[in-house]
C-alpha positions in Angstrom: -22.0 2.4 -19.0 -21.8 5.6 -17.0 -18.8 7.4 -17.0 -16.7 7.3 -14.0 -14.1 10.6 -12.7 -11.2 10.7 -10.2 -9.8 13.4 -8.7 -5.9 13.2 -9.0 -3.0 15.1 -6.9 -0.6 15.7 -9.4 3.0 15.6 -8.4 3.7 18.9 -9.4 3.2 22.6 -7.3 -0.7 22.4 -8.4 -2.0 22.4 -5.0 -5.7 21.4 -5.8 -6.5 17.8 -7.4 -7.8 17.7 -10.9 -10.7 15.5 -12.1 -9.9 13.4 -15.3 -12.2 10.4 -16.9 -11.3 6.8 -16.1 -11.3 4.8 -19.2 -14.2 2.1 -19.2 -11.1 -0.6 -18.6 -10.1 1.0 -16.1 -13.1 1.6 -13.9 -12.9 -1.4 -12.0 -9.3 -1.7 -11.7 -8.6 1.9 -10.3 -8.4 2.7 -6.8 -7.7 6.1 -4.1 -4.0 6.0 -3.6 -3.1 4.1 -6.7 0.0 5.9 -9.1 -1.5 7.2 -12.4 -0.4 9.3 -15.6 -2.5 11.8 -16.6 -1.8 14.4 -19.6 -1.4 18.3 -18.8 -0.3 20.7 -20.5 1.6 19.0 -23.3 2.8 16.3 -21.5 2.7 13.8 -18.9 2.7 13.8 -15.6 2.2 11.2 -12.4 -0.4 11.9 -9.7 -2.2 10.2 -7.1 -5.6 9.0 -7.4 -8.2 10.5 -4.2 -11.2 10.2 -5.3 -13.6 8.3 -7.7 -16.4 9.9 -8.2 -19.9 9.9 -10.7 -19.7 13.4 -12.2 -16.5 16.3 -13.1 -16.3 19.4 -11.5 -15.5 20.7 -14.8 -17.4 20.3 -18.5 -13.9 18.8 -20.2 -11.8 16.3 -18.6 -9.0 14.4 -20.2 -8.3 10.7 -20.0 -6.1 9.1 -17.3 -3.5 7.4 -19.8 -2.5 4.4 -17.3 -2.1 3.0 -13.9 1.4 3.6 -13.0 1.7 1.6 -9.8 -0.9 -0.7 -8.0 -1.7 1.1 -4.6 1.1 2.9 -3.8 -0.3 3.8 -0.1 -2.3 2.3 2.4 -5.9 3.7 3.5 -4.5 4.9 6.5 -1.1 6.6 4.7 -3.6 8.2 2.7 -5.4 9.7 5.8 -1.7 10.8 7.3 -0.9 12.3 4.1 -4.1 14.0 3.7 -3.6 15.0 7.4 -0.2 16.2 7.1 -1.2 18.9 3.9 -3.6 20.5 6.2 -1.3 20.7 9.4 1.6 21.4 7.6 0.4 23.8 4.7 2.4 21.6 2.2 1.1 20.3 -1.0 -0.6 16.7 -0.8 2.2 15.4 -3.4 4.4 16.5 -1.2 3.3 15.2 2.3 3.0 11.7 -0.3 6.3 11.8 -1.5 7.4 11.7 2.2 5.8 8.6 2.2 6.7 6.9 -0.6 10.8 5.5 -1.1 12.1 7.3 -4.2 12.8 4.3 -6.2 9.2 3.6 -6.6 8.3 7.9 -7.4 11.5 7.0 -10.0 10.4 3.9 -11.1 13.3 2.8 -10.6 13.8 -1.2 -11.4 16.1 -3.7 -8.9 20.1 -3.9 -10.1 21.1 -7.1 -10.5 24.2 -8.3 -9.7 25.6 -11.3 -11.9 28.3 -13.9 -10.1 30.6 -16.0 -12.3 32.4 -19.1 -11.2 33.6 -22.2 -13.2 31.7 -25.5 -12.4 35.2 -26.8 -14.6 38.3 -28.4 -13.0 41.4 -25.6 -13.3 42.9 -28.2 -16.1 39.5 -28.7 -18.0 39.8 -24.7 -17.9 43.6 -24.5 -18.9 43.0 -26.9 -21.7 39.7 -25.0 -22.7 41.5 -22.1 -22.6 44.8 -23.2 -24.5 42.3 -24.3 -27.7 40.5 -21.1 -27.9 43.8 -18.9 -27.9 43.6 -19.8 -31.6 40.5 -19.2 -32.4 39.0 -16.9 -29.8 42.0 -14.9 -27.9 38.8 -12.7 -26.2 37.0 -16.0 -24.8 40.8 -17.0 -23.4 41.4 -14.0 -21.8 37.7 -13.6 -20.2 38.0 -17.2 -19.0 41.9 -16.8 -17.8 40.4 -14.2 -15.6 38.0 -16.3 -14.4 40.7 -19.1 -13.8 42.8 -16.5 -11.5 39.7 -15.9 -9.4 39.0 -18.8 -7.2 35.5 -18.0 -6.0 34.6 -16.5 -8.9 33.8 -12.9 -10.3 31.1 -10.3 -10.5 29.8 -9.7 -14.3 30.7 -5.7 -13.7 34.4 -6.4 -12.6 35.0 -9.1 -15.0 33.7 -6.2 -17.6 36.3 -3.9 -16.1 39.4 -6.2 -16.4 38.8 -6.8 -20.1 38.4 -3.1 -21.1 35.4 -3.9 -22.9 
């Protein structure tokens, strides 16, 4: 199988894209304008893919170590951003970044918020409760609190009443 290059804009102040080799798993999988990590220098760093092409412009190339993101921009976001690096005189990571919200550049994952109500009557609770003082004042006290609320309670303010 022939070896396959892309040209990647890192996300750093190098202004012109670097080649690196694809991985044979990766060949049909990679696209222009998907999120990859390639090494340089030492360490890692996140660029965007804009070209795949048969042959390097250098002798050595390094290996793309993963797909970061599935297309992170359009065809025709790609074209703007391109655009917007020769109009504005800006980097090509930087017209991107314009582009792109900053929880995906972060990776950043969705919060979750956790509700908690009682599908229990308030004397199947007060009885519950009354048997575990014995054995389990810390369950009492987290359902007590619960008992006191009467819609219910989110997980992080529940957390913040019991001073755990």
């Amino acid at each position: 199988m022939n070896k396959k290059f892309a040209s990647v804009a890192l996300e750093t102040n190098i202004d012109k894209p670097l080649d690196y080799e694809i991985p044979s798993d990766l060949i049909d999988t990679l696209k222009e304008g998907m999120l990859v990590e390639v090494p340089l220098r030492n360490s890692i760093k996140q660029g965007y893919v804009l070209k795949i092409k048969d042959e390097a412009e250098v002798k050595k190339t390094s290996m793309i170590s993963k797909i970061t993101k599935e297309s992170v921009l359009t065809e025709d976001l790609f074209k703007l951003a391109l655009w917007m690096k020769d109009y504005y005189l800006i980097s090509l990571s930087k017209a991107i970044r314009c582009m792109i919200p900053t929880g995906v550049i972060k990776q950043i994952s969705l919060k979750l918020n956790c509700f908690i109500y009682s599908i229990k009557t308030k004397n199947e609770l007060v009885k519950i409760i009354s048997d575990l003082l014995k054995k389990n004042p810390q369950q009492a006290e987290v359902l007590s609190i619960i008992l006191k609320e009467k819609k219910g309670i989110f997980l992080k303010d529940l957390i913040k009443k019991i001073d755990i």
